[in-house]
TORTIPA-547254 format. One record per residue (C-alpha): residue number from 1; residue in one letter; y, x, z. Coordinates in Angstrom, 3 decimals, always signed. Each point is the difference from the previous one (the first is absolute). Layout:
# residues N
<num=NUM, residu=a, v=Y, u=X, w=Z>
...
***
This chain:
# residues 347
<num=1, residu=x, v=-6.493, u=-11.654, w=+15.549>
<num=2, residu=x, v=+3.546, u=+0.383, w=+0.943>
<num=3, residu=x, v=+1.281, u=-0.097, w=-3.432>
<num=4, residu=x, v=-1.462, u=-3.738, w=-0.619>
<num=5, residu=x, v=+1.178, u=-1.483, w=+2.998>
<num=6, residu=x, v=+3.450, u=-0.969, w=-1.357>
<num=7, residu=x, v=-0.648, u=-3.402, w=-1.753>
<num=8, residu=x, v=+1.556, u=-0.119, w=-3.501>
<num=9, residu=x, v=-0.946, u=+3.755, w=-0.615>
<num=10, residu=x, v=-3.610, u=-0.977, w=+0.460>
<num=11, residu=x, v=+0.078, u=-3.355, w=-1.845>
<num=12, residu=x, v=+1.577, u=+2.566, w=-3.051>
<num=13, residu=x, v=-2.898, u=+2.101, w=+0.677>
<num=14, residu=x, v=-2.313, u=-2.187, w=-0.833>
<num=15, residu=x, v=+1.632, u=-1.693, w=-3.197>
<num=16, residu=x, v=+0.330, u=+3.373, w=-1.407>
<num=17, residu=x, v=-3.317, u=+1.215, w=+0.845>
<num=18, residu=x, v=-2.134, u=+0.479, w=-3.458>
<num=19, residu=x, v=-3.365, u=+0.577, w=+1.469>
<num=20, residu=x, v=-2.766, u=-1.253, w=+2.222>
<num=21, residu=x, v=+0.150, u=+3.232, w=+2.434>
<num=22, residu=x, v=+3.245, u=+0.057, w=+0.331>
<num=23, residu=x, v=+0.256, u=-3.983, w=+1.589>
<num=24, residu=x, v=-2.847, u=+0.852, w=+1.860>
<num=25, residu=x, v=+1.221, u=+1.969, w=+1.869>
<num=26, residu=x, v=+3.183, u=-1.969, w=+0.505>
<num=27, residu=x, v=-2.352, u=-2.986, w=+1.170>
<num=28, residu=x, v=-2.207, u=+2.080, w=+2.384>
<num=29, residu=x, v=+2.935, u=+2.031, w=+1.661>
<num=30, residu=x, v=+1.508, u=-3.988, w=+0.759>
<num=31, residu=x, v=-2.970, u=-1.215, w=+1.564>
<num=32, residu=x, v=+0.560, u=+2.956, w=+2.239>
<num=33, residu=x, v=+3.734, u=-0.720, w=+0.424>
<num=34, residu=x, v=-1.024, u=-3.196, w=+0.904>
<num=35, residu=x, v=-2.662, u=+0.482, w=+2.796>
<num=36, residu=x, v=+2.316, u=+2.818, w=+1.440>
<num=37, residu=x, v=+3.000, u=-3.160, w=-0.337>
<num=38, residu=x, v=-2.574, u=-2.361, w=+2.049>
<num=39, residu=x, v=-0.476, u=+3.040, w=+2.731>
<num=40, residu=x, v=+3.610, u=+0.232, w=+0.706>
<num=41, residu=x, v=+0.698, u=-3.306, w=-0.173>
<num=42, residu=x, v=+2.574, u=+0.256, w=-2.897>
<num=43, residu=x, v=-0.211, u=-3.643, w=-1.865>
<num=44, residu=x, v=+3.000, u=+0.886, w=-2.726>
<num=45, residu=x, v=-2.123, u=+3.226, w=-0.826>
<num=46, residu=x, v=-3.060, u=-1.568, w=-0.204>
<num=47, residu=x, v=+1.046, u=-2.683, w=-2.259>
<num=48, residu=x, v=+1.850, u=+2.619, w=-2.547>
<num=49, residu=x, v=-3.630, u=+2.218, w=+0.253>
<num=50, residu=x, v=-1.566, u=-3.526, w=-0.825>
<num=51, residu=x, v=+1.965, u=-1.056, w=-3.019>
<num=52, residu=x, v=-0.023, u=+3.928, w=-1.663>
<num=53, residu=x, v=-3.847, u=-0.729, w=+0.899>
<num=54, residu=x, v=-0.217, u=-3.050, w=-2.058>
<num=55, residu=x, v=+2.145, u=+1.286, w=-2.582>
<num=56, residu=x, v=-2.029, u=+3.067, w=-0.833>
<num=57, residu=x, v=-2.832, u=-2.348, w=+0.038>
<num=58, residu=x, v=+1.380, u=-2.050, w=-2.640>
<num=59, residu=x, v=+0.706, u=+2.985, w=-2.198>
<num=60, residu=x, v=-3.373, u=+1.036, w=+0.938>
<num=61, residu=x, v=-1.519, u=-2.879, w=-1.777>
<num=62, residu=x, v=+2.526, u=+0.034, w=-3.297>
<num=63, residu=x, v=-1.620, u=+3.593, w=-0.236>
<num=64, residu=x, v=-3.295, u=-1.329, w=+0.617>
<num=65, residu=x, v=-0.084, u=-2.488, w=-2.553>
<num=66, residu=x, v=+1.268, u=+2.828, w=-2.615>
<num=67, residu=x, v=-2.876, u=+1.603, w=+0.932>
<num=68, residu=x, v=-1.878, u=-2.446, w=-2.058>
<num=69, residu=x, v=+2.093, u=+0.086, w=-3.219>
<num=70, residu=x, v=+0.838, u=+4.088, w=-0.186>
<num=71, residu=x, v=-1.902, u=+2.569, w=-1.088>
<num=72, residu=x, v=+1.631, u=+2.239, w=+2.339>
<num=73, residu=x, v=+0.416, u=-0.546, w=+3.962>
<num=74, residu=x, v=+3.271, u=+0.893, w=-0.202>
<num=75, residu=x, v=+2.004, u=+3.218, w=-0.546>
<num=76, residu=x, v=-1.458, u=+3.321, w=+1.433>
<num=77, residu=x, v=-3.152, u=-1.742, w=+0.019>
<num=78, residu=x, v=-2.720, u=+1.029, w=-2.135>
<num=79, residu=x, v=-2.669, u=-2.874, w=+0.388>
<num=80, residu=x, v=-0.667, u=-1.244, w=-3.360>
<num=81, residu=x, v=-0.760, u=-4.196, w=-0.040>
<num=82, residu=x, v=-0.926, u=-1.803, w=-2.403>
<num=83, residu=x, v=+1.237, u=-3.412, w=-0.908>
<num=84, residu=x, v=-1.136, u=-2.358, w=+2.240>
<num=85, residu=x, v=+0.503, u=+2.775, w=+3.143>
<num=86, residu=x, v=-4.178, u=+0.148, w=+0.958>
<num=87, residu=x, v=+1.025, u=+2.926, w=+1.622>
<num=88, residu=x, v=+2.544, u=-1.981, w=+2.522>
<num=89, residu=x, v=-2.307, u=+0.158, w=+2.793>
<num=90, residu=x, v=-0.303, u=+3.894, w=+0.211>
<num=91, residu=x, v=+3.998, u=+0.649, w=-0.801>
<num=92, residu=x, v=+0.086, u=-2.685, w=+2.880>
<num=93, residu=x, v=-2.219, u=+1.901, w=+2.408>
<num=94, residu=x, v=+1.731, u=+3.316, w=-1.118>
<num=95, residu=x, v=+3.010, u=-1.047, w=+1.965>
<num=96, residu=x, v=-2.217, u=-1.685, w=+3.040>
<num=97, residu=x, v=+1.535, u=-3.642, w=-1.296>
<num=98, residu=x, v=-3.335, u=-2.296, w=+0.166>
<num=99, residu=x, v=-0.602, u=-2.557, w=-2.951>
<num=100, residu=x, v=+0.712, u=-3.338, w=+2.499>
<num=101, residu=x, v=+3.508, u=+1.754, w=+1.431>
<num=102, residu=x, v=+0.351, u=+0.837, w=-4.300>
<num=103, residu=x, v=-0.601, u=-3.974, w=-0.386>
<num=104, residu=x, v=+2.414, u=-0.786, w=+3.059>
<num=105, residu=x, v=+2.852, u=+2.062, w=-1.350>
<num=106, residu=x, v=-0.605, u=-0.952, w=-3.372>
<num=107, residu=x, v=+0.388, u=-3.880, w=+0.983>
<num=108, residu=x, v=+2.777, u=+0.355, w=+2.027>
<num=109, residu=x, v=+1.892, u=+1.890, w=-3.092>
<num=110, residu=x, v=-1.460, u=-3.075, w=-1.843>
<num=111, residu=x, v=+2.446, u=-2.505, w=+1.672>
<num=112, residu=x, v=+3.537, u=-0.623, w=-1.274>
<num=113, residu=x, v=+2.721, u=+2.655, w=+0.874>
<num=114, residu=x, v=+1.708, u=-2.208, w=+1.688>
<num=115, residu=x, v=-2.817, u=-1.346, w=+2.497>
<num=116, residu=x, v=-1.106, u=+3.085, w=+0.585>
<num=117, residu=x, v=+3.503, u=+1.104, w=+1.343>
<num=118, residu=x, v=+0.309, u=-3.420, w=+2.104>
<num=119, residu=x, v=-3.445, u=+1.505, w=+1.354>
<num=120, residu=x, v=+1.367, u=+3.061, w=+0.745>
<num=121, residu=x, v=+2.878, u=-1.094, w=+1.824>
<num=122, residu=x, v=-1.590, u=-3.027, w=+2.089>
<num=123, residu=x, v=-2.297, u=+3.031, w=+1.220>
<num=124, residu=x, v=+2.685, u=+2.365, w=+0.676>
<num=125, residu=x, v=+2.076, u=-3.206, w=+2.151>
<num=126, residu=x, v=-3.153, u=-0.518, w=+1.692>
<num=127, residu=x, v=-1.380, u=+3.572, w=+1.482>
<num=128, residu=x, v=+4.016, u=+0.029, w=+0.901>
<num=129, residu=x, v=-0.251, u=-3.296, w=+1.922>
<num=130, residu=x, v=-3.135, u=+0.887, w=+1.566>
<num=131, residu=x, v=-2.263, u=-2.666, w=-1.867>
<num=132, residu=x, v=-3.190, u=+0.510, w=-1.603>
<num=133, residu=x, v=+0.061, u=+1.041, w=-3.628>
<num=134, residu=x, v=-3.270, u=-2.076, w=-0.190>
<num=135, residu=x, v=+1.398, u=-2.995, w=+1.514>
<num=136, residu=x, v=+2.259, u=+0.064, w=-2.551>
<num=137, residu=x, v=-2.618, u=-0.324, w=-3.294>
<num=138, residu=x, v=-1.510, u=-2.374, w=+2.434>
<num=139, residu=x, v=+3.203, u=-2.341, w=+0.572>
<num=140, residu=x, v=+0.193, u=+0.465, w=-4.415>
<num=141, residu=x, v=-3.458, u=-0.444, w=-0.629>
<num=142, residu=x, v=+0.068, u=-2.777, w=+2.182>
<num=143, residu=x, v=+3.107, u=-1.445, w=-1.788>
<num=144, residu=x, v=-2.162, u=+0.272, w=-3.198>
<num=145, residu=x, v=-2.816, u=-1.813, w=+1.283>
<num=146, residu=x, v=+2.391, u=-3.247, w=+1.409>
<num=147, residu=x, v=+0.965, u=-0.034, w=-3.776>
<num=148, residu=x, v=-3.321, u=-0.452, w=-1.478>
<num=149, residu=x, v=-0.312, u=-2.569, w=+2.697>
<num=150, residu=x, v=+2.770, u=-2.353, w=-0.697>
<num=151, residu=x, v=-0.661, u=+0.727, w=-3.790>
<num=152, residu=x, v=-3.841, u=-1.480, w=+0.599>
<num=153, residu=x, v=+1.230, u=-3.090, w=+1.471>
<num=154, residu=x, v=+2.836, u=-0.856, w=-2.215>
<num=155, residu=x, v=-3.242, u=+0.489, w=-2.454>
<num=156, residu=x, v=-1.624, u=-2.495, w=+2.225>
<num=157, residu=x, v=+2.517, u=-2.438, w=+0.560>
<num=158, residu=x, v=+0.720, u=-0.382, w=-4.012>
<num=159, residu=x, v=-3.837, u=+0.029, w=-0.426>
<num=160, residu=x, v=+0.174, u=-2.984, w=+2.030>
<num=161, residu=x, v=+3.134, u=-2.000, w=-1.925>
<num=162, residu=x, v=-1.021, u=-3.879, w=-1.159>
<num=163, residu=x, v=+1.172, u=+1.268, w=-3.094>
<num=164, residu=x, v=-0.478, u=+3.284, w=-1.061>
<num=165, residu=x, v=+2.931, u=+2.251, w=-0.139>
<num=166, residu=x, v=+0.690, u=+3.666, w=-0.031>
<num=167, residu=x, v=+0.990, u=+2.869, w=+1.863>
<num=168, residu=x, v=+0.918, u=+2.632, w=-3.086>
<num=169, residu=x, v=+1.651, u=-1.624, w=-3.501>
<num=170, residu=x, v=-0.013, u=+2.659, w=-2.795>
<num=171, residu=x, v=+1.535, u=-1.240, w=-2.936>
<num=172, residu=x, v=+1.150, u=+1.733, w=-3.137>
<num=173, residu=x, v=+1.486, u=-2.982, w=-1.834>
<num=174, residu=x, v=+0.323, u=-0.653, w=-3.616>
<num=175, residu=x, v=+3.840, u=+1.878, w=-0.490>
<num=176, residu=x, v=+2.253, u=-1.270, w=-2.629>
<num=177, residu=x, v=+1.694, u=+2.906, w=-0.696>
<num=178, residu=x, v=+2.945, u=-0.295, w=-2.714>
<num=179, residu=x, v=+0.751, u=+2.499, w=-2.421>
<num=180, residu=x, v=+3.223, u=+1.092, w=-1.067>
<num=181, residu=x, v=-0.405, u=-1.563, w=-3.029>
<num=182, residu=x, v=-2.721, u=-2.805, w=-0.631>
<num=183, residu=x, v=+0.166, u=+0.837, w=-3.744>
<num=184, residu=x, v=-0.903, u=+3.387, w=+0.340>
<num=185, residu=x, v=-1.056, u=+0.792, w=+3.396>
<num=186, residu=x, v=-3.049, u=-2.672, w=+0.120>
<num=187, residu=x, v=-2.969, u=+1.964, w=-1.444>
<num=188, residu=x, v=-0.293, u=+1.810, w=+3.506>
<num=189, residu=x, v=+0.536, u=-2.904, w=+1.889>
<num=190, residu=x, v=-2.842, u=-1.569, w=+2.754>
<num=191, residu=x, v=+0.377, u=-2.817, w=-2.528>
<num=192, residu=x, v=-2.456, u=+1.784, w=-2.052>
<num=193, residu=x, v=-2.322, u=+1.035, w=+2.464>
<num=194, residu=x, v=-0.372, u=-3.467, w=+2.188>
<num=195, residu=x, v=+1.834, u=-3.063, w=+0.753>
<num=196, residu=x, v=+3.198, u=+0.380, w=+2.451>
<num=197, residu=x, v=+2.088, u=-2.223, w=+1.683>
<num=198, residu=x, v=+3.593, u=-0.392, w=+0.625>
<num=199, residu=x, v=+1.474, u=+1.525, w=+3.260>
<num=200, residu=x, v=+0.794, u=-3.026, w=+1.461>
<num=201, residu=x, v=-3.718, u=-1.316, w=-0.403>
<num=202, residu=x, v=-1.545, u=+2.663, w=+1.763>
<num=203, residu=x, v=+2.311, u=+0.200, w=+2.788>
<num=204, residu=x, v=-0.634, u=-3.940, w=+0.569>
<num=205, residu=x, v=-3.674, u=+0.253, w=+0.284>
<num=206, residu=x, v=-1.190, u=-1.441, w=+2.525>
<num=207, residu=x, v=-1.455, u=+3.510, w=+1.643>
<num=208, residu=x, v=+0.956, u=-1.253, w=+3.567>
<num=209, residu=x, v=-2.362, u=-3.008, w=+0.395>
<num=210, residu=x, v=-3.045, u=+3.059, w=-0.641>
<num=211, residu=x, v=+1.494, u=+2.447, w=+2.723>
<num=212, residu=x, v=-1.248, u=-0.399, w=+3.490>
<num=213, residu=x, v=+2.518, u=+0.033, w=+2.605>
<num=214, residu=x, v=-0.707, u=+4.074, w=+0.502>
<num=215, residu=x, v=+0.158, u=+1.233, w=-3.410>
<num=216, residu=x, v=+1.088, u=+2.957, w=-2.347>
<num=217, residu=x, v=+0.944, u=-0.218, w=-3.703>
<num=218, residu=x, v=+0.029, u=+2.522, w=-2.294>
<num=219, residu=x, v=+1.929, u=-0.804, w=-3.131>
<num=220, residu=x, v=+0.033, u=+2.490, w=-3.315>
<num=221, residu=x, v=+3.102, u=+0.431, w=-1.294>
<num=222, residu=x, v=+0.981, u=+2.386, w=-3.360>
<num=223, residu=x, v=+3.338, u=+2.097, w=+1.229>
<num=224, residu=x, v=+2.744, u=-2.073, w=-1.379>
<num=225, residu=x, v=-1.083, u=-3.191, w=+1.350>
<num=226, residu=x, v=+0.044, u=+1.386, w=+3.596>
<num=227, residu=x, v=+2.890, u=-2.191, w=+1.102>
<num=228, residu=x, v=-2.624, u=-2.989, w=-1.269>
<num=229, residu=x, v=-2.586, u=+1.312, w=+1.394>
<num=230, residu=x, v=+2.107, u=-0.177, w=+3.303>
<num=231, residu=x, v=+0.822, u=-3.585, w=-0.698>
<num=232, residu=x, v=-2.895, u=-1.340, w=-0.692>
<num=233, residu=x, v=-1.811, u=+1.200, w=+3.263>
<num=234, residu=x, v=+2.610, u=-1.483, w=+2.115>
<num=235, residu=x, v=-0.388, u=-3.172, w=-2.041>
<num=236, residu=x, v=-3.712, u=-0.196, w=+0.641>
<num=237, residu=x, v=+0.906, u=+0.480, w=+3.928>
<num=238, residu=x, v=-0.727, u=+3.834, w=+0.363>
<num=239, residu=x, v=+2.524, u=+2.551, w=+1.777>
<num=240, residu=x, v=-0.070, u=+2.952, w=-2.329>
<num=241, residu=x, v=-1.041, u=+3.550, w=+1.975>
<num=242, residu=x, v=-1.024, u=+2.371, w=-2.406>
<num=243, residu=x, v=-1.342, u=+1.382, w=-2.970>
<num=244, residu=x, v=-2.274, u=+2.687, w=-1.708>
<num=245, residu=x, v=+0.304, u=+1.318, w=-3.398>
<num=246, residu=x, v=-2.720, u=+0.270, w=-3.104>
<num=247, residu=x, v=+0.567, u=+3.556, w=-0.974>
<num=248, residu=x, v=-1.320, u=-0.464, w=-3.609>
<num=249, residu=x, v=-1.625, u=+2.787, w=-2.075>
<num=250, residu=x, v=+1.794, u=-0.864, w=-3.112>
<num=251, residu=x, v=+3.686, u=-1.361, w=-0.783>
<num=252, residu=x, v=+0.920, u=-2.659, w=-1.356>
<num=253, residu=x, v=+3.947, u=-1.405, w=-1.325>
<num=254, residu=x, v=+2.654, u=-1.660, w=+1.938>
<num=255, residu=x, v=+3.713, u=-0.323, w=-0.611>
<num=256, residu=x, v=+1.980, u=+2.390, w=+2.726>
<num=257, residu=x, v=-3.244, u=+2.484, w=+0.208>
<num=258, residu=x, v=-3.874, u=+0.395, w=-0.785>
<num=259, residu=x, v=-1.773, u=-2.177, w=+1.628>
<num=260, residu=x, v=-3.217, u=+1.965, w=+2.036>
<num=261, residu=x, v=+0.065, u=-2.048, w=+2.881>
<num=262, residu=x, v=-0.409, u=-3.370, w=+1.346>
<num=263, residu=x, v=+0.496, u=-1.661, w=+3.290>
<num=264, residu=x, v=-2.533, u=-2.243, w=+2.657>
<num=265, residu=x, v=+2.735, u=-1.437, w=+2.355>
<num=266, residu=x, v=-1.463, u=-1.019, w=+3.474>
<num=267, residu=x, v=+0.877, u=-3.405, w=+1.716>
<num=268, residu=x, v=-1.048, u=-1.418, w=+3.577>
<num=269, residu=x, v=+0.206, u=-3.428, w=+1.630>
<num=270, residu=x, v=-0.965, u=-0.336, w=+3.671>
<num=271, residu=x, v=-2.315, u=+2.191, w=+1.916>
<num=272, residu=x, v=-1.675, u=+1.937, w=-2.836>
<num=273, residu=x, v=-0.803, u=+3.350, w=+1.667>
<num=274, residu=x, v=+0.717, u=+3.459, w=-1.329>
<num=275, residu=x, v=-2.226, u=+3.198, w=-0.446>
<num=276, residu=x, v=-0.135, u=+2.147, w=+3.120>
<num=277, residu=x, v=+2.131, u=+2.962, w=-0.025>
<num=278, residu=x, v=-1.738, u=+2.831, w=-1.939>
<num=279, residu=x, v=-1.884, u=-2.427, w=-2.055>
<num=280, residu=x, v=+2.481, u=-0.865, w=-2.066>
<num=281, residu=x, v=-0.480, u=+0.992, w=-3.956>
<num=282, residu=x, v=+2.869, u=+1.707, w=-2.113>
<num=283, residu=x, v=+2.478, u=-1.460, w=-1.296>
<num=284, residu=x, v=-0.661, u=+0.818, w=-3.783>
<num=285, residu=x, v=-3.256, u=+0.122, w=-1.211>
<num=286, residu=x, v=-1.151, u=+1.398, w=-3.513>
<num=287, residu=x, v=-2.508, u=-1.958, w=-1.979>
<num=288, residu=x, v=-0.172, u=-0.117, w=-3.828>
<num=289, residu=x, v=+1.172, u=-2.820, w=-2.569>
<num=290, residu=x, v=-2.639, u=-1.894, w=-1.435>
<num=291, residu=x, v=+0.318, u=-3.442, w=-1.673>
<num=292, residu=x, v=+3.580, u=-1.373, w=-1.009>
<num=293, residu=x, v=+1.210, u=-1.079, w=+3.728>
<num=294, residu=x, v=-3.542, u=+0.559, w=+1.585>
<num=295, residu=x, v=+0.567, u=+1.693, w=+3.749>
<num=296, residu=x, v=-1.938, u=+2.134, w=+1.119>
<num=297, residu=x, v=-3.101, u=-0.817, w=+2.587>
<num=298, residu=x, v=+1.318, u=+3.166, w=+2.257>
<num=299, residu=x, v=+2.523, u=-3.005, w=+1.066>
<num=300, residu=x, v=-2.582, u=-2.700, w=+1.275>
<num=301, residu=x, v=-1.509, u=+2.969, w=+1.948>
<num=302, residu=x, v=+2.899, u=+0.643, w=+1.558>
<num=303, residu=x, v=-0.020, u=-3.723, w=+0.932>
<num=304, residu=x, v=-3.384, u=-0.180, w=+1.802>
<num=305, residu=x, v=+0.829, u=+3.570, w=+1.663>
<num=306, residu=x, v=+3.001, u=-1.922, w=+1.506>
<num=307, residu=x, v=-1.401, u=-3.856, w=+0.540>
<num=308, residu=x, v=-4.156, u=+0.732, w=+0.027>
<num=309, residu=x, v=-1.338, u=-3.504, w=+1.184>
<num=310, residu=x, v=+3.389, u=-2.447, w=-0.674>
<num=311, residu=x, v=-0.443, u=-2.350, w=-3.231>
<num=312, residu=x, v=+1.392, u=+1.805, w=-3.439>
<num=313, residu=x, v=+0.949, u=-1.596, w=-2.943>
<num=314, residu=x, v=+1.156, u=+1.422, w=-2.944>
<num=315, residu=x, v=+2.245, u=-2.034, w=-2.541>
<num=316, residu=x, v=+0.147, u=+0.842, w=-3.824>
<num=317, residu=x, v=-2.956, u=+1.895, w=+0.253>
<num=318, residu=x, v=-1.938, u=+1.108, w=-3.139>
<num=319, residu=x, v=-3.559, u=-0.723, w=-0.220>
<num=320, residu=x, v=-2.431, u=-0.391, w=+2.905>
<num=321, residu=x, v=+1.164, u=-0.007, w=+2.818>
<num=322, residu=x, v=-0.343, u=+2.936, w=+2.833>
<num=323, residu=x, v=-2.790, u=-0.429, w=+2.185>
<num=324, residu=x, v=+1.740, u=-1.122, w=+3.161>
<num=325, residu=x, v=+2.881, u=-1.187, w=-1.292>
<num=326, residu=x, v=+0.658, u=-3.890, w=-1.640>
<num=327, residu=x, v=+1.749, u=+0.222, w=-3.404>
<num=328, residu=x, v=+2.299, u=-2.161, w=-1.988>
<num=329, residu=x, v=+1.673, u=+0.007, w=-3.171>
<num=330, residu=x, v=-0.329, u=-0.915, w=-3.860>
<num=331, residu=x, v=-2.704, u=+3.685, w=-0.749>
<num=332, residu=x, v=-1.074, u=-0.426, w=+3.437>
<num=333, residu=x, v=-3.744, u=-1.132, w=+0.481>
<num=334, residu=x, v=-0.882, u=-2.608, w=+1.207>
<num=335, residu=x, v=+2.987, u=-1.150, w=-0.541>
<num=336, residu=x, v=+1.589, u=-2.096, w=+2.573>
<num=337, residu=x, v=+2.713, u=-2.379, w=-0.884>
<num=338, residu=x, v=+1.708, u=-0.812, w=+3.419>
<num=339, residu=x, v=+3.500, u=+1.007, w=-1.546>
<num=340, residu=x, v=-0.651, u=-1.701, w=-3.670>
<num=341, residu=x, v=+2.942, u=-2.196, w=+0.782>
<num=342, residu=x, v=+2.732, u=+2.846, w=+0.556>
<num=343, residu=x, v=-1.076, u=+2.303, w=-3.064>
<num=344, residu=x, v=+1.604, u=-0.147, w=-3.184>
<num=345, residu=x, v=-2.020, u=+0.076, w=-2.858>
<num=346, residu=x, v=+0.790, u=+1.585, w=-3.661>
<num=347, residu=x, v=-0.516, u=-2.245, w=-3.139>
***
């Protein structure tokens, strides 16, 4: 045991560790560490055992889930599987690891790097401190729960608006984008594709007399218009706060590089609330192109995942609209003209 009590040796231990045996035994000789830490009182020993615990855990249930895709266990092991890893349960059981602790590790490996090492260390502070590892999760899960809460009743309260408004503005407006060269540069324009607008038209639509006082806006933008993009949210009353990227399957042109990505900025006004911590989704998500400026649905999900019961509306949308959300826009249907004034339209 001796040789795993010094911290960073152990936490190397188990990164380098290649099979399930081997972090095993790192994780069952720290629960011991740790119950002999609790005996003698020792809170900065306990809290090390307790974060190598959780760490071998963790690598536990990478190697767990490889289980499933490999035919072999890993090396030195000669347990043929089969794709799809229906022998899981008996590797499992051949190292005494029970499918629901399997499940446990596997979900906690699950969670972004990064929030599982704020786990880690909020544990570690608290066995130092004295305070309850569980009242921790509690105090989090708790924090969760008063976020679904005010996100209900800002659902409520815009519900209950005179005139209807919204709590979540998507809007992927109708981009003029200029070419180098209209001559020449004009048979891959939008032009072709749909009707578009100049900048200063879409950045003057009225989008703030839709937007309850609580409400996020997420504006498409292609790469070089960013610093529009930018504008025009401040314009329509948003602060800007972030951004994911559409990781595209395919490239496309563009002037300084090849153009495989495109950008969903994030605006706020007032109270909108946030995801909890740990609930949050990556920042770039891959989807495939489709249709000549048609987004991908993977987008709206995100949306509901984020704002569940607050009114949506999407503007610019193609076709029917998405059950749950309003639409709006020339291909949307039904279409609903509450911004005919402010669009431009092509002879």
């Amino acid at each position: 045991m001796t040789e795993l009590i010094k911290y960073d040796e152990a936490c190397r231990a188990v990164a380098e560790a290649a099979r399930v045996d081997e972090v095993k035994d790192i994780k069952d000789k720290m629960e011991a560490l740790e119950l002999y830490a609790r005996q003698v009182r020792n809170p900065e020993l306990e809290a090390d055992a307790w974060a190598i615990r959780k760490r071998a855990e963790d690598k536990l249930g990478e190697l767990t889930l490889q289980i499933e895709k490999a035919h072999k266990v890993g090396p030195g092991i000669d347990v043929q599987l089969p794709i799809g890893g229906k022998l899981k349960k008996d590797v499992l059981a051949k190292y005494g690891i029970s499918t629901s602790a399997a499940q446990r590790y596997e979900q906690f490996h699950l969670l972004p790097s990064w929030e599982r090492t704020a786990r880690i260390k909020s544990g570690q502070e608290a066995i130092r401190s004295g305070r309850s590892i569980a009242d921790i999760i509690t105090r989090q899960k708790e924090k969760a729960d008063q976020r679904a809460a005010r996100e209900r009743e800002l659902a409520r309260k815009i519900l209950a608006l005179p005139t209807k408004k919204y709590g979540v503005i998507l809007a992927d407006p109708e981009w003029r984008f200029e070419p180098w060269s209209r001559s020449t540069g004009m048979d891959r324009a939008a032009d072709n594709h749909y009707s578009t607008s100049a900048i200063d038209i879409i950045k003057t639509r009225d989008v703030a007399s839709i937007a309850a006082d609580d409400c996020a806006a997420l504006l498409w933008v292609p790469q070089p218009m960013l610093r529009i993009g930018l504008d025009t949210l401040e314009t329509w009353g948003f602060n800007y706060k972030s951004h994911w990227v559409w990781l595209k399957d395919r490239i496309g042109l563009g002037y300084w590089n090849r153009n495989k990505h495109e950008l969903l900025l994030l605006g706020t006004r007032g109270e909108i609330p946030c995801p909890a911590q740990g609930e949050q989704w990556d920042s770039v998500l891959e989807a495939p192109r489709r249709g000549h400026s048609e987004k991908p649905e993977i987008f709206l999900e995100l949306v509901e995942y984020y704002w569940p019961n607050i009114p949506r509306i999407e503007l610019n949308r193609r076709g029917p609209a998405r059950p749950g959300w309003d639409a709006w826009g020339f291909e949307a249907e039904p279409y609903k003209p509450a911004f005919e004034h402010a669009v431009e339209r092509r002879a």
